[in-house]
VOPAGU-2260 file (C-alpha; in pm, 1 decimal, decimal comma):
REM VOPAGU-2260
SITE   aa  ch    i         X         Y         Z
SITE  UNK   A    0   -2367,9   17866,6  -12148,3
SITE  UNK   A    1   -2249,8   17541,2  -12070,1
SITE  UNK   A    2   -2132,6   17531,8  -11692,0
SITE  UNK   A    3   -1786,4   17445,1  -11830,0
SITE  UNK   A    4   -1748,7   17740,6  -12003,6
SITE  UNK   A    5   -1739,9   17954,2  -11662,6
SITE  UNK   A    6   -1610,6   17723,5  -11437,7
SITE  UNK   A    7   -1328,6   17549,7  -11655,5
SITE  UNK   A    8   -1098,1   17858,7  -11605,9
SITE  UNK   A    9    -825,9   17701,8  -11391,4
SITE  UNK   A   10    -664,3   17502,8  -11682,4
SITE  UNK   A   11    -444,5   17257,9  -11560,2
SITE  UNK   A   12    -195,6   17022,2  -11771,5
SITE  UNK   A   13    -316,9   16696,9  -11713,0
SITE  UNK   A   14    -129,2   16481,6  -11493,8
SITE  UNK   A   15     250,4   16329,1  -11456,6
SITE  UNK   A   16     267,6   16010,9  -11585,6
SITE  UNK   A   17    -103,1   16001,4  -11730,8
SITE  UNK   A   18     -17,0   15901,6  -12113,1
SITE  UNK   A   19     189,7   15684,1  -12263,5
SITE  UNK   A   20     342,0   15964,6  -12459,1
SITE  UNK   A   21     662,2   16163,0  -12261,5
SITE  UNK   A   22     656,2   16459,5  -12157,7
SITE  UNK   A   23     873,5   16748,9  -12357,2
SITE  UNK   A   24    1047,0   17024,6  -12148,2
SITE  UNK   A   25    1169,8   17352,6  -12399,6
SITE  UNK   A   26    1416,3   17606,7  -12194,0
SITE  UNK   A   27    1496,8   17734,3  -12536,6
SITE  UNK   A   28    1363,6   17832,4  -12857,8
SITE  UNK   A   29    1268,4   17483,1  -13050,1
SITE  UNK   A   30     974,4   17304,2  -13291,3
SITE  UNK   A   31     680,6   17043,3  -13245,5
SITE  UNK   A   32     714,8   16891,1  -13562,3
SITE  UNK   A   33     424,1   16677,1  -13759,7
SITE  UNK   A   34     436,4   16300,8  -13627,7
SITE  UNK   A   35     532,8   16363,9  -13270,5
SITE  UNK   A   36     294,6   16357,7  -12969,5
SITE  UNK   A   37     362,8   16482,8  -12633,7
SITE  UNK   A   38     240,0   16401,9  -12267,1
SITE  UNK   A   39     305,0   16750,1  -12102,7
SITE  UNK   A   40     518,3   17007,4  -12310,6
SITE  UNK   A   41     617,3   17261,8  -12049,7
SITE  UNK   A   42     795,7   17621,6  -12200,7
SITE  UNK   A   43     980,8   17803,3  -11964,5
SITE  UNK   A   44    1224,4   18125,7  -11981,2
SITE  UNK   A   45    1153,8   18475,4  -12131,5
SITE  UNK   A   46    1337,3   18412,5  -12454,0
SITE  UNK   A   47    1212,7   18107,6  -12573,4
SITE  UNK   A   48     961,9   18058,6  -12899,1
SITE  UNK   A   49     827,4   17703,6  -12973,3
SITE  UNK   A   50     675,5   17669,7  -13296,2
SITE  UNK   A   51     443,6   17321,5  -13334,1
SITE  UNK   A   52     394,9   17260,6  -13650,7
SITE  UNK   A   53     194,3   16977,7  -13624,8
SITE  UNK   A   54     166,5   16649,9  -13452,1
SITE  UNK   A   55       5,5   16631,5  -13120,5
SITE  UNK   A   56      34,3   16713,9  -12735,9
SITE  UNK   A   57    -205,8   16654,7  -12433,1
SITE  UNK   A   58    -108,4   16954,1  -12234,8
SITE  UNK   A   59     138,7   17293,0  -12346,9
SITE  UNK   A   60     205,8   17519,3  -12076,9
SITE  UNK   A   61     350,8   17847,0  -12124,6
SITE  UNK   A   62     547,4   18017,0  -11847,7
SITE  UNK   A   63     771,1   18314,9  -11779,2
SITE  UNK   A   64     762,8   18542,4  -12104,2
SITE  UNK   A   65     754,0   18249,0  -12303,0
SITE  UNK   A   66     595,0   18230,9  -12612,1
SITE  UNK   A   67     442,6   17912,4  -12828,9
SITE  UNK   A   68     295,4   17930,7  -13162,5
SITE  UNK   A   69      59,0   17714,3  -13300,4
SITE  UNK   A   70      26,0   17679,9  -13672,4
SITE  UNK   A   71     -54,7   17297,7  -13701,7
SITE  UNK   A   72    -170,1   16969,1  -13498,5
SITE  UNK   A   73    -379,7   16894,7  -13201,7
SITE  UNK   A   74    -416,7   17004,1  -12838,0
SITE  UNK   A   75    -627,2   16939,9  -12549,2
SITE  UNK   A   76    -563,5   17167,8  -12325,4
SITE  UNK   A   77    -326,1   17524,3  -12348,7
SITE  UNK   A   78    -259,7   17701,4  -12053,4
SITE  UNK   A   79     -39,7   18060,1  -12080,8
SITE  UNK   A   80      90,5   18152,8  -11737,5
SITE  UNK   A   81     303,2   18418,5  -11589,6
SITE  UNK   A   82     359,6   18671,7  -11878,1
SITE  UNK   A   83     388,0   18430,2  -12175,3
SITE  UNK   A   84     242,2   18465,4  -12501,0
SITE  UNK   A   85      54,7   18166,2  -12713,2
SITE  UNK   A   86     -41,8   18267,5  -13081,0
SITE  UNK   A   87    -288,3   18025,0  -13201,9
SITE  UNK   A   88    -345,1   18045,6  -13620,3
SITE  UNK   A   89    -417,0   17648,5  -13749,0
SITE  UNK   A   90    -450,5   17333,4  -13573,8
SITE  UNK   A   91    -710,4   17241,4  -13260,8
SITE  UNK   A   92    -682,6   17351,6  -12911,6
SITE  UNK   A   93    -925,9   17150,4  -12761,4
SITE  UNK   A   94    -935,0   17393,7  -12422,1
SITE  UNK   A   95    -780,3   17770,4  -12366,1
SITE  UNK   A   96    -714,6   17898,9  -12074,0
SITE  UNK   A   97    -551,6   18214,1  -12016,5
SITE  UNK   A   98    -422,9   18344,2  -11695,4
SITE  UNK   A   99    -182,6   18518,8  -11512,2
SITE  UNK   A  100     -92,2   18833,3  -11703,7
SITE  UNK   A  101     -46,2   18640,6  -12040,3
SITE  UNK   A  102    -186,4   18687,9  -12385,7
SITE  UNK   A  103    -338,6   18494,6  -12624,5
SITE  UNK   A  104    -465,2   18534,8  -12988,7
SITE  UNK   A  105    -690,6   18290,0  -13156,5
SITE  UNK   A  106    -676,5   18341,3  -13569,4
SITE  UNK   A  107    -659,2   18218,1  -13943,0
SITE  UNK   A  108    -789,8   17853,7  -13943,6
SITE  UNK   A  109    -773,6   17739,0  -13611,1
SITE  UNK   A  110   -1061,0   17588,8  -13450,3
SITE  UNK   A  111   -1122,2   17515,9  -13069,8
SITE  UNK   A  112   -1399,6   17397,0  -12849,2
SITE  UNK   A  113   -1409,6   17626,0  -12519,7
SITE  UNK   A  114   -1169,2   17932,9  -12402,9
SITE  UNK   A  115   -1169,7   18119,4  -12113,3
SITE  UNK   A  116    -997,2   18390,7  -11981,4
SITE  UNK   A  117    -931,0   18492,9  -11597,9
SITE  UNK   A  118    -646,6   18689,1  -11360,9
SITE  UNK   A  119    -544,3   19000,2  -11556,1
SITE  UNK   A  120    -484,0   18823,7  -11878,8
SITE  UNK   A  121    -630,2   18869,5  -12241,5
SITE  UNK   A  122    -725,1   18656,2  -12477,6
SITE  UNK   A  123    -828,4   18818,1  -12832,4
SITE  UNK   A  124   -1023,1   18647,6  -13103,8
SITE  UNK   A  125    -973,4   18771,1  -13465,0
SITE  UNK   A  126   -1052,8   18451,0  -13716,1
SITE  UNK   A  127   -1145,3   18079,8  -13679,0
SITE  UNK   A  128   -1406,3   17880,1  -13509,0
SITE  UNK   A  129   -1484,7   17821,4  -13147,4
SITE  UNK   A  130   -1748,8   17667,5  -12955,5
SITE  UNK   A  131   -1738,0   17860,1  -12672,7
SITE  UNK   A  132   -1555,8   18169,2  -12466,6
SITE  UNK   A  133   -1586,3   18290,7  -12134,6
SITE  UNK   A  134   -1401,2   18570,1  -11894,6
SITE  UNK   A  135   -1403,6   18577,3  -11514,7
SITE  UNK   A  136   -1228,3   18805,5  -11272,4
SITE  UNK   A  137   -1031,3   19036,2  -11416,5
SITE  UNK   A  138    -965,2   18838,5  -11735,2
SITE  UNK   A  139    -978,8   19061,3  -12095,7
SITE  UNK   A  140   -1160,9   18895,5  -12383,4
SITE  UNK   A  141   -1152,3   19088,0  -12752,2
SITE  UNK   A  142   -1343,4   18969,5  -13003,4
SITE  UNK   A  143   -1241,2   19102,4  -13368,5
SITE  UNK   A  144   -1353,2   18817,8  -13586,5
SITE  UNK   A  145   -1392,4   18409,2  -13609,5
SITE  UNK   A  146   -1704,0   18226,3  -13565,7
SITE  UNK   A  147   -1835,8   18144,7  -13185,9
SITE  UNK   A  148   -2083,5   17897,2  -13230,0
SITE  UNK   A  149   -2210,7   17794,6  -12941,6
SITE  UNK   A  150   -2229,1   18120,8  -12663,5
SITE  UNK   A  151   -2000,7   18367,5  -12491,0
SITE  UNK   A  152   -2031,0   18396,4  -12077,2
SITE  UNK   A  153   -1924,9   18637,3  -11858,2
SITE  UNK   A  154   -1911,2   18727,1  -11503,2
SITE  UNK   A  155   -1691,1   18925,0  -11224,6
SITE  UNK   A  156   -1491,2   19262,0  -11292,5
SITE  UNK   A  157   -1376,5   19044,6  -11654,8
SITE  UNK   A  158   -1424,4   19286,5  -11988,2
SITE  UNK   A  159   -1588,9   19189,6  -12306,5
SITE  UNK   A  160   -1464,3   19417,2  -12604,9
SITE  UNK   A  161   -1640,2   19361,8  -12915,1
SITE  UNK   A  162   -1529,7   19543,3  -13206,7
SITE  UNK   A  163   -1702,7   19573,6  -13616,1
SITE  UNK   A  164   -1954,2   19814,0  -13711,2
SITE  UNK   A  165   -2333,0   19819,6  -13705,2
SITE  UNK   A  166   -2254,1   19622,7  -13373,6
SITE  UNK   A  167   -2604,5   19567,5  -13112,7
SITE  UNK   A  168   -2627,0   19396,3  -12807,6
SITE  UNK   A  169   -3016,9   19236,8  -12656,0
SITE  UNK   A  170   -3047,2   19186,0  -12284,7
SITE  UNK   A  171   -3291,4   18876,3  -12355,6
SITE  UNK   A  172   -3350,3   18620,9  -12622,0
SITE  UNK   A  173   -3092,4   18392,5  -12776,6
SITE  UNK   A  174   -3043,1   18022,8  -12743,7
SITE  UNK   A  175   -2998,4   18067,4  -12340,7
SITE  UNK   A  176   -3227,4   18351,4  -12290,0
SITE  UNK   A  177   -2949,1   18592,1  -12172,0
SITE  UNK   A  178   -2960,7   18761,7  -12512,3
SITE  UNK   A  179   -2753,0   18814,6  -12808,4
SITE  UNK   A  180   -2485,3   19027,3  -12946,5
SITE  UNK   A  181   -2496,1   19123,9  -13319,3
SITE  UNK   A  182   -2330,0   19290,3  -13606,9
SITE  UNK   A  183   -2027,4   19310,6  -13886,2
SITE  UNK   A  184   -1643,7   19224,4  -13812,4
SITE  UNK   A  185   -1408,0   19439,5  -13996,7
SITE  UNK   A  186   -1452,6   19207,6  -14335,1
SITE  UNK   A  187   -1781,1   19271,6  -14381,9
SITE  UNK   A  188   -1868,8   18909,8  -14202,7
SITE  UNK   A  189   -2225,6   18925,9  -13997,6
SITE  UNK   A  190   -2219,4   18730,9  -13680,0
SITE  UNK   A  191   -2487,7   18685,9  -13369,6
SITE  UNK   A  192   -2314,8   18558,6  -13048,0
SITE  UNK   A  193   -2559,0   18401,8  -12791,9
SITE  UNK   A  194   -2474,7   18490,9  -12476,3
SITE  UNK   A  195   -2515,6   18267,3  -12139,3
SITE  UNK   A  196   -2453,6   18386,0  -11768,4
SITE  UNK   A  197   -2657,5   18709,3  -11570,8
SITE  UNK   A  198   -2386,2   18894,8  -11585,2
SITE  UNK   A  199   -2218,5   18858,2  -11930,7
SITE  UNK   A  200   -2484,6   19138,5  -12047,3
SITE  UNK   A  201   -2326,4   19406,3  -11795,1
SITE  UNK   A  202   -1921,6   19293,9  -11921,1
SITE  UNK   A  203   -1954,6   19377,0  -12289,1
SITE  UNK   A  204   -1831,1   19700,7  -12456,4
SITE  UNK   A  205   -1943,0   19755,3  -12835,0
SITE  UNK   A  206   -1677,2   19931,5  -12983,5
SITE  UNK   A  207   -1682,3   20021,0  -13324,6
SITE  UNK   A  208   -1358,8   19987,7  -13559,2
SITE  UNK   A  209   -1122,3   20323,7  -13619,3
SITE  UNK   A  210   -1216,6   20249,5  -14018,5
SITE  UNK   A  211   -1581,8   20264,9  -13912,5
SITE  UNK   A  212   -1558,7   20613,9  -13724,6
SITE  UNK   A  213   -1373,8   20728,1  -14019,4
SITE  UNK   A  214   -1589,8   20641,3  -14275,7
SITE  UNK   A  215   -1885,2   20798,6  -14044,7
SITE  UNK   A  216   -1675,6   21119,3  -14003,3
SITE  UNK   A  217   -1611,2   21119,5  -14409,5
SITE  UNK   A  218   -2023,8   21097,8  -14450,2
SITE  UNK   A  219   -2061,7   21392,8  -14190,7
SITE  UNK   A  220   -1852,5   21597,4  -14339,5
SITE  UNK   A  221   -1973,7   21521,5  -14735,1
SITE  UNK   A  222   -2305,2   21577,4  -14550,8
SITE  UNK   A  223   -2218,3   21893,8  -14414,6
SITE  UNK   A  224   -2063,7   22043,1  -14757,3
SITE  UNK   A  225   -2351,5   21929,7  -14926,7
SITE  UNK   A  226   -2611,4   22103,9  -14680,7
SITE  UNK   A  227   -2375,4   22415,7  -14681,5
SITE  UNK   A  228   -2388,2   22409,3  -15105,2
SITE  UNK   A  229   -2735,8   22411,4  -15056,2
SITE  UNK   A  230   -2809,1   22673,2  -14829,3
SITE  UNK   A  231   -2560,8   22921,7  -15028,1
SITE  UNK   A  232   -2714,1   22857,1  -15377,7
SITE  UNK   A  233   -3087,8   22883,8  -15211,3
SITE  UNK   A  234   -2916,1   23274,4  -15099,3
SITE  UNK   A  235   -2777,1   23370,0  -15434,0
């Protein structure tokens, strides 16, 4: 994997004073609306939602059980903290990082370039496009659906949970040589994930979907009646 990938997961908001743009403070619930940019937009207190709908910002930071979500616009760099939430479904988050004991979901139409995970948070993946993902120390990455395009990486006590059906994982091969995890995301969508990093092999869990085991457990059992039809007529 790139070398960012693993060792970008300290996200920090970029400088004080660093853009021209100000810097945006939300203690309460409140909107990024299309046409403004930001310096630093900095969400504090357990009660507060922001909702950007567009525009621009060089740095959000979540804190406390805040919680932003993104449906439009641009940003470089998101960083959830404390126990804050950031739901990510359109625009471009440039960089993800996810720490402390937050959580955040990448969907829909968004698109990024590289996310990583660390501390005890989680950071789950159900639609759009990214580059790249990564998880380090005790850091929770699910993958449910989306595109990653370039590799995912791996690498302390962090968990990879990868859930679809028909779902295999190679320890070699792959655009990096660390191999390659395959298979079917609950829409029927095929996907191969190269993987980068020694250890990202050992982190990933292939778990298939609750339809999947049902539809397995409805083909036993029609299997099982069919075989016990059988074996009655064959006695009569």
């Amino acid at each position: 994997m790139r070398n960012a990938i693993i060792t970008m997961m300290v996200v920090l908001l970029p400088a004080a004073g660093a853009s021209a743009y100000p810097d945006k403070y939300f203690y309460s619930s409140g909107q990024i609306l299309p046409g403004e940019h930001w310096n630093n937009v900095y969400i504090y207190n357990d009660d507060t939602v922001v909702d950007m709908l567009g525009g621009g910002a060089d740095g959000i930071g979540t804190y406390d059980a805040s919680t932003v979500n993104i449906l439009g616009g641009y940003v470089s760099t998101l960083s959830t903290l404390d126990l804050s939430t950031a739901n990510v479904s359109g625009g471009y988050v440039y960089i993800l990082g996810a720490m402390g004991q937050s959580t955040a979901t990448f969907s829909g139409l968004a698109a990024g370039m590289s996310f990583g995970v660390e501390d005890s948070a989680t950071l789950n993946v159900t639609g759009g496009m990214v580059d790249a993902v990564g998880a380090m120390e005790q850091g929770t990455l699910n993958l449910r659906g989306g595109v990653v395009s370039d590799c995912l990486g791996a690498r302390d006590l962090s968990t990879v949970n990868i859930f679809g059906y028909n779902l295999a994982k190679a320890p070699t091969g792959g655009t990096y040589g660390y191999g390659v995890v395959s298979g079917y995301w609950w829409d029927e969508t095929p996907f191969t994930i190269n993987l980068n990093g020694s250890e990202t092999y050992s982190r990933i869990n292939l778990i298939p979907e609750p339809a999947t085991l049902i539809l397995l457990a409805i083909g036993a059992s029609a299997l099982h009646r069919r075989s016990y039809k059988k074996i009655r007529t064959s006695h009569q």
